[in-house]
C-alpha positions in Angstrom: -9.3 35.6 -47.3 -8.6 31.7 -46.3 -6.3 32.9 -43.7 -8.5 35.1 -42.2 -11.9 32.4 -42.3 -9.5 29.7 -40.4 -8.5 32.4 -37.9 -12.3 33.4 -37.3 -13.1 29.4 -36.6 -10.0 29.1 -34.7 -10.1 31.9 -32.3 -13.1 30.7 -30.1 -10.4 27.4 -28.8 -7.9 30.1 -27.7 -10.2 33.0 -26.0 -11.1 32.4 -22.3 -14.1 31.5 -20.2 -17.0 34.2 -20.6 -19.3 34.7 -17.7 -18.2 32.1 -15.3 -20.1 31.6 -12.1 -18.9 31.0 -9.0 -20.4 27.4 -8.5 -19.3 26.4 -12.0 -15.8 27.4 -11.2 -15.6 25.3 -8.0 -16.8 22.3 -10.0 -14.4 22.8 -12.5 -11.9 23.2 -9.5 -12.1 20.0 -8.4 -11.5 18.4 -11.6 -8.6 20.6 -13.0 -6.8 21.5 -10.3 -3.2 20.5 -10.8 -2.3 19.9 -6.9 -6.0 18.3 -6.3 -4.7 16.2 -9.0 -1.4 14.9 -7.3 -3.2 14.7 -4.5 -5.2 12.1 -5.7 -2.5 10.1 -6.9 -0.8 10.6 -3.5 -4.1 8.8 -2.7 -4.0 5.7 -5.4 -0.4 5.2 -3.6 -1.6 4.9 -0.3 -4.5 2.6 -1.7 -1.4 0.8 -2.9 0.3 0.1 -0.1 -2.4 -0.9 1.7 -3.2 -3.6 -0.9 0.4 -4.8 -0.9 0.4 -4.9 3.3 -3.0 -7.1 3.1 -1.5 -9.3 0.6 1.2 -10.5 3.5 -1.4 -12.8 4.9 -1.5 -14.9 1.7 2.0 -15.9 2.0 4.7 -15.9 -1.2 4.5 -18.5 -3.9 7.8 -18.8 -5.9 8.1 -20.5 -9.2 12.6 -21.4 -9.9 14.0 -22.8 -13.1 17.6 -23.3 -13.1 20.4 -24.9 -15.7 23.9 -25.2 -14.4 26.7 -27.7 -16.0 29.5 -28.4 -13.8 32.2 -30.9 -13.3 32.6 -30.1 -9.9 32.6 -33.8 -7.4 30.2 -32.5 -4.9 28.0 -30.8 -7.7 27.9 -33.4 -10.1 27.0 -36.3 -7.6 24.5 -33.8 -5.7 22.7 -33.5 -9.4 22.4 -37.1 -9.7 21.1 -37.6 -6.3 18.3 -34.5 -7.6 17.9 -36.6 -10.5 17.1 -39.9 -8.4 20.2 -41.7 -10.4 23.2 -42.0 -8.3 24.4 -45.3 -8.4 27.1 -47.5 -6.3 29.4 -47.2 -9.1 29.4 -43.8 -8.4 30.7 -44.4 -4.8 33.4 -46.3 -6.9 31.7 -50.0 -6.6 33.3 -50.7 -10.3 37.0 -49.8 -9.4 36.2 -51.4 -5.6 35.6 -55.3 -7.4 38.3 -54.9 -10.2 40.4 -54.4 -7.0 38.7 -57.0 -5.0 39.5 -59.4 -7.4 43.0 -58.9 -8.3 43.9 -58.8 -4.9 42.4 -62.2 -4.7 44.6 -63.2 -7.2 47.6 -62.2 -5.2 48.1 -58.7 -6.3 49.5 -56.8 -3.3 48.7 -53.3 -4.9 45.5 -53.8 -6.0 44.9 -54.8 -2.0 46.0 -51.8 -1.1 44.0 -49.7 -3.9 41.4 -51.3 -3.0 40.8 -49.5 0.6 43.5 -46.7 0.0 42.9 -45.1 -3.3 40.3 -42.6 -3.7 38.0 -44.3 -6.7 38.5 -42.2 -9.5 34.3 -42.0 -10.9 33.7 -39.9 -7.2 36.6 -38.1 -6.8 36.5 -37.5 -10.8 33.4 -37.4 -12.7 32.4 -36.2 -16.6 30.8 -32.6 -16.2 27.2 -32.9 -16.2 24.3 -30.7 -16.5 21.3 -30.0 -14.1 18.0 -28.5 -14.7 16.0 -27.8 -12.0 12.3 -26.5 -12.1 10.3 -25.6 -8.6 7.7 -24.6 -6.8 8.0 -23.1 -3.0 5.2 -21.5 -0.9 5.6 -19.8 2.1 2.8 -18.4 4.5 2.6 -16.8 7.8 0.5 -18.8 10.3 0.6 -16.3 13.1 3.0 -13.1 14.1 1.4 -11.7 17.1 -1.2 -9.6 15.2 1.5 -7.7 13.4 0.3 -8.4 10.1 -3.0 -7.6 11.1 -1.9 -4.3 12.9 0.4 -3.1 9.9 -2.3 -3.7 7.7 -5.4 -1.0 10.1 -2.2 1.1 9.9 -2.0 1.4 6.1 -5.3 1.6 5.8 -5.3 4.7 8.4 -2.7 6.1 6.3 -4.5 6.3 3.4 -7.3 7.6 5.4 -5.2 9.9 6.4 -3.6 11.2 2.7 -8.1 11.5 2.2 -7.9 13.8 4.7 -5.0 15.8 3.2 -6.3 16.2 -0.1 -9.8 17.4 1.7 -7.8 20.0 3.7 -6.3 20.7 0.3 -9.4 21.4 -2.1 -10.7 23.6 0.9 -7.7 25.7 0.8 -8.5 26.2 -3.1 -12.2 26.3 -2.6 -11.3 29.4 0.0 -9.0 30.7 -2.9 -11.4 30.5 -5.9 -14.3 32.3 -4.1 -11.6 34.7 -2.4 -10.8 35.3 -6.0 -14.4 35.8 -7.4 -14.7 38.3 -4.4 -11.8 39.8 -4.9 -12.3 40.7 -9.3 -16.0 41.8 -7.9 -14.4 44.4 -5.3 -11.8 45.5 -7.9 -14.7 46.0 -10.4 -16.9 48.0 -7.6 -13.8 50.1 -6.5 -12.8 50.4 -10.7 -16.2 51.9 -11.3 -16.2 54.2 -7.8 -13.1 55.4 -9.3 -14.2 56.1 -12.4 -17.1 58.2 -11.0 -14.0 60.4 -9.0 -12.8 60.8 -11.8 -15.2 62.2 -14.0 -15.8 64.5 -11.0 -12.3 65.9 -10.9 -12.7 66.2 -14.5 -15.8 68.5 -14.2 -13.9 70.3 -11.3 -10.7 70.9 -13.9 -13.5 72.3 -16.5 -14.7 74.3 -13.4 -11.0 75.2 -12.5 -10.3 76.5 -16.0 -13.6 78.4 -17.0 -13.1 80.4 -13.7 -9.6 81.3 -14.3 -10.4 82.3 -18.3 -13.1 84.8 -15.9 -9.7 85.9 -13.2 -11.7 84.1 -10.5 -9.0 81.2 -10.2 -5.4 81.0 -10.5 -3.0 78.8 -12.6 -1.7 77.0 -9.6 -5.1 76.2 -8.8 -5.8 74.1 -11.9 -2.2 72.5 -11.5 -3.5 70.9 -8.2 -6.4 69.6 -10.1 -4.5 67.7 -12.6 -2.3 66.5 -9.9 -5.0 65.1 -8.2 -6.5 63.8 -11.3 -3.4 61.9 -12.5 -3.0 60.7 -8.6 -6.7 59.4 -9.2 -5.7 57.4 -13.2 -3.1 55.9 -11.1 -5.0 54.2 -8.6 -7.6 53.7 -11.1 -4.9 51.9 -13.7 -3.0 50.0 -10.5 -6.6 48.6 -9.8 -7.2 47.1 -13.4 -3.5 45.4 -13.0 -4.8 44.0 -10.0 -8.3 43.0 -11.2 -5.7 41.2 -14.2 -3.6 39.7 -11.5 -7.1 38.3 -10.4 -8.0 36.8 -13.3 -4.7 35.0 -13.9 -4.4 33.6 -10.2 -8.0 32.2 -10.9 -6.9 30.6 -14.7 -3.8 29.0 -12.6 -6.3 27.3 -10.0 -8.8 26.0 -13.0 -6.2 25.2 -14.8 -8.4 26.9 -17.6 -8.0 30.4 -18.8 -11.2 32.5 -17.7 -11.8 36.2 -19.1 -14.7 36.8 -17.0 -17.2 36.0 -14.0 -20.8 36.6 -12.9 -20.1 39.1 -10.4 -20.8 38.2 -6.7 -22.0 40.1 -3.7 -19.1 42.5 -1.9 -19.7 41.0 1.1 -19.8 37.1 1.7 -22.3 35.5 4.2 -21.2 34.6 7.4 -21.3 30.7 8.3 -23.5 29.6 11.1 -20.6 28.2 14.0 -21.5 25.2 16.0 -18.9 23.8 18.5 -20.0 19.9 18.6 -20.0 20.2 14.0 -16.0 22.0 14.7 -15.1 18.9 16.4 -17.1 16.4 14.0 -16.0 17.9 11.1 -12.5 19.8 11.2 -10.0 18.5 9.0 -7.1 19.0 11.8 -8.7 17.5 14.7 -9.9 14.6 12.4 -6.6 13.7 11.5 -5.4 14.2 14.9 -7.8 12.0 15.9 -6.6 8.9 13.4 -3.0 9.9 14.5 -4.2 8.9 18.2 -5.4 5.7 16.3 -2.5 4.6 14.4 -0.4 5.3 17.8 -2.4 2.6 19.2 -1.7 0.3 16.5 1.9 1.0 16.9 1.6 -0.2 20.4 -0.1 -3.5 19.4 2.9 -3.3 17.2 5.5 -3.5 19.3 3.8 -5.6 22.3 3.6 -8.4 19.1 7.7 -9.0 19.3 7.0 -10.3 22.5 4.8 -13.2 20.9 6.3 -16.1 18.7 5.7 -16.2 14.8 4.9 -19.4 13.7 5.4 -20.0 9.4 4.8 -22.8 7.0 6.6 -23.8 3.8 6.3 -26.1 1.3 8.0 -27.0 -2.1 7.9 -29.3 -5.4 9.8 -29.7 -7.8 12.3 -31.9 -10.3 15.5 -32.2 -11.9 17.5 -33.9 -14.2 20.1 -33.2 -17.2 17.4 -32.6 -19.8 14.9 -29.9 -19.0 11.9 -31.2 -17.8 12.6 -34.9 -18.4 10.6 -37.7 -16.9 9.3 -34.9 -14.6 6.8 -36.5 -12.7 9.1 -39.7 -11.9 11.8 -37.3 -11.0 9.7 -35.3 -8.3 10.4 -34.4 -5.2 8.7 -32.5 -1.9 9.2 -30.8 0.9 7.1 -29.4 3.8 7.8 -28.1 7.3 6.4 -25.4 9.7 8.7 -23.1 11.8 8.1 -21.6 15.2 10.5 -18.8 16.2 10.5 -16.8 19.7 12.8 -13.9 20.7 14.1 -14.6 24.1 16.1 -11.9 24.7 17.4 -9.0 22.7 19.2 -6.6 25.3 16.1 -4.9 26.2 15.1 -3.4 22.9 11.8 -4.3 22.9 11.2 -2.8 26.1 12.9 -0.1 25.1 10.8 0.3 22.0 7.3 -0.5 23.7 8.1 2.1 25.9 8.6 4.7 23.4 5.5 3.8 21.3 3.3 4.1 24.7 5.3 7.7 25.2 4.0 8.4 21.8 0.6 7.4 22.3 -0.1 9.3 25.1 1.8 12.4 23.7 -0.6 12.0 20.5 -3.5 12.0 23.3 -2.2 15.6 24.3 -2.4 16.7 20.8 -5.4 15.9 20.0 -6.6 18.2 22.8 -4.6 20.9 21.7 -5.9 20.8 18.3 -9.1 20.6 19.8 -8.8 23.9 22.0 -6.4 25.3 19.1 -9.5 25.2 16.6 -12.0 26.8 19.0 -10.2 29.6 19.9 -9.3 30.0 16.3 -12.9 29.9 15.3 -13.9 32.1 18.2 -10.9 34.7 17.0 -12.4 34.6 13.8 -15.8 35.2 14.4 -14.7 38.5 16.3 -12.4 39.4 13.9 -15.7 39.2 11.6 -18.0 41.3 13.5 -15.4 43.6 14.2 -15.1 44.6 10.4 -19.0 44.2 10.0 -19.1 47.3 12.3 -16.2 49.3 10.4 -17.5 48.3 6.9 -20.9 49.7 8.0 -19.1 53.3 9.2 -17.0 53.4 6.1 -20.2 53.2 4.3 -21.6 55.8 6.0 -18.0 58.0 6.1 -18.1 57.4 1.9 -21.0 58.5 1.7 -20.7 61.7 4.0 -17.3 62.2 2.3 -19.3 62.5 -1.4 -21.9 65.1 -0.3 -18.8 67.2 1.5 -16.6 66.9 -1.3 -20.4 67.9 -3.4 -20.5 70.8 -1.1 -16.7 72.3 -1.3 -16.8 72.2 -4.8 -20.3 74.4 -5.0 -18.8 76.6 -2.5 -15.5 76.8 -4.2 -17.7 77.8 -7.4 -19.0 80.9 -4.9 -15.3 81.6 -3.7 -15.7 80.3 -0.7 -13.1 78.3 -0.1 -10.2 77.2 -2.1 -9.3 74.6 -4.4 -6.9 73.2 -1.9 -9.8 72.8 0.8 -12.0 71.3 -2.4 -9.6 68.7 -2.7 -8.4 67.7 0.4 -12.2 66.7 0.9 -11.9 65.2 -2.4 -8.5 63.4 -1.1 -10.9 61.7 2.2 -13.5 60.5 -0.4 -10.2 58.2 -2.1 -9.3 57.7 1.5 -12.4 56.1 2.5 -13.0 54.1 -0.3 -9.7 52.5 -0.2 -10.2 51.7 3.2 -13.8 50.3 2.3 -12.1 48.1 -0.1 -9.5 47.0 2.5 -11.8 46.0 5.4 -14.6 44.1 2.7 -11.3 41.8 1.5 -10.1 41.5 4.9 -14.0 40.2 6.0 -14.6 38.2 3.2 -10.9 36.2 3.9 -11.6 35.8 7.1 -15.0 34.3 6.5 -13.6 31.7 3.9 -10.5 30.7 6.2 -13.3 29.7 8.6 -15.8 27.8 6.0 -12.2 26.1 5.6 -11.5 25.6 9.3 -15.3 24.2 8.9 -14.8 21.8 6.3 -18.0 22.5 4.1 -16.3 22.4 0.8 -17.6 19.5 0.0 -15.9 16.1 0.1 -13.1 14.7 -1.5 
């Protein structure tokens, strides 16, 4: 009895959303959405990198500490000069007077030692150890405006990863209601089939009484439950697909639903205006910024011609003991560098060259996107109206198809005709309403590709 009270509490966190409506679901879209997710953090990357490019203009401060022992000459006398305590003895002074003065004394060797032999304390020394702490900051002064250019070019590039994610939630925006429109066709065509159905039913008990009376045939009723199962087929295919529906939805909420608030059949077409196509489309707005950033990359390349002009500075001591008698030990250094490119083969002129190529390439494109997504609205628009005009005479074929198939099957009851001609009719009813279903999914996908095409899904 305990197991069953935990599973009663329990079983609400596993069972799906009930009722969801179409606006709650886009909501919940934009929050759950696994790939609107990475797209964002494609997004914090970009933001990123355009921090870390703006951060150039500050220049680089480096903090060193080093310890090194050595009893290397040129190391261990370069330490004491670091230290501020080289001394002359360390040039040999000591060895130089012992020298001095036994030569004066009339010692030929020590004469000659005295300019000829290395002195011992240089050439020589006791290992010693050097710890050195400091301080070094370098900044750029000017570079042509390349810093400044790479830094309007990050920024365009996150701009431009903005723009991808928008293009992206309107693709899933165009899925989620394509999928609310789709389970609510399913559900319409479900229940039209049903209604076929229980019609071929009643014709079956129609079929049979008559043949208990000898007014119909065996083969007859045989072609009735042919039909019938032909009918459970399409009927059980259609609640796979409604499922399929459902699932395809749960994977773009990232949330399991079990049902909607059914919509209309037939979505509303979008009012078109040209001058809002070219404000608003996702393609020619990124088009656009590409035709910006291929400017920059112009400014880019025309900066190599242009010196760069950095400064430095640095602080710092040393001695043998880590941080001894630091501030009496100190030392600085300062300087500023100015470096031109005189000649480099022609690369930059190669390399301009290109980047102006590009730019005015990029100019062409953003043309061709513009015509591109005009036409495509334009082809879409027709291609709406178009099926407008059939859905309207499939309605009106349905519904002339029912009152036929209505009137076969009364005539069929009078021996009219025969159950052949009663079903064929009954075969263009299932005709037509598959079609019906075919040309309201093919209208309502074509009216969200072109909400997408006109960016109203909201922004990012």
């Amino acid at each position: 009895m305990k197991k069953y009270l935990i599973f009663l509490v329990a079983w609400p966190l596993f069972a799906g959303l009930e009722n969801l409506g179409i606006d709650q679901a886009i909501s919940m879209l934009k929050n759950k959405n696994l790939e609107l997710r990475i797209s964002h953090f494609n997004e914090q990357m970009k933001a990123y990198e355009t921090a870390a490019a703006k951060g150039n203009h500050y220049g680089k401060l480096d903090v060193s500490v080093s310890g090194m022992r050595s009893n290397d000459a040129g190391n261990v006398f370069g330490f004491k000069l670091q230290s501020r305590e080289a001394t002359f003895g360390d040039f040999g002074a000591e060895e130089f007077v012992i020298n001095s003065t036994a030569c004066q004394n009339g010692d030929n060797q020590a004469c000659s030692d005295m300019f000829n032999k290395p002195p011992s304390a240089l050439n020589y020394p006791e290992a010693r150890n050097h710890y050195q702490t400091k301080i070094s900051y370098m900044l750029p002064l000017y570079t042509g405006g390349k810093l400044s250019e790479y830094g309007r070019i990050t920024e365009a590039m996150q701009r431009m990863s903005q723009w991808d994610t928008q293009k992206l939630m309107n693709e899933k925006i165009f899925q989620t209601k394509k999928a609310f429109y789709d389970i609510s066709l399913v559900e319409n065509y479900i229940v039209n089939l049903s209604k076929i159905i229980q019609n071929i039913s009643r014709l079956e008990t129609i079929v049979k009484s008559m043949g208990e009376e000898g007014y119909a045939q065996a083969i007859d009723l045989l072609e009735v439950q042919a039909r019938k199962a032909e009918a459970e087929s399409m009927y059980n295919q259609a609640k796979l697909n409604k499922d399929l529906a459902y699932q395809f939805l749960s994977f773009l909420l990232n949330t399991e639903v079990s049902s909607i608030k059914k919509v209309s059949e037939m979505a509303p077409l979008p009012e078109v205006n040209t001058a809002a196509v070219e404000n608003h489309n996702i393609d020619i707005q990124k088009a656009l910024l590409g035709l910006q950033i291929s400017e920059m990359a112009v400014n880019v390349e025309k900066a190599n011609y242009l010196p760069t002009i950095g400064a430095f500075g640095e602080y710092g001591s040393a001695d043998d003991e880590m941080w001894n008698e630091f501030r009496d030990k100190d030392a600085y250094t300062v300087g500023i560098q100015l470096k031109w490119n005189i000649f480099n083969g022609g690369i930059d002129a190669a390399n301009l060259e290109k980047a102006k190529v590009n730019h005015l390439k990029v100019q062409n494109e953003v043309s061709l996107a513009k015509s591109g997504i005009a036409l495509k609205v334009k082809k879409l628009e027709t291609e709406i109206l178009s099926r407008n005009a059939d859905v309207k005479s499939y309605q009106k074929q349905l519904s002339f198809a029912r009152k036929v198939y209505e009137n076969y099957r009364s005539r069929y009851q009078e021996g009219i005709v025969s159950i052949s001609d009663v079903l064929m009719k009954q075969s263009k009813e299932l005709e037509v309403l598959l079609k019906l279903l075919t040309l309201k999914n093919e209208r309502n996908t074509k009216i969200f590709e072109l909400n997408s095409i006109l960016n109203r899904g909201g922004n990012v």
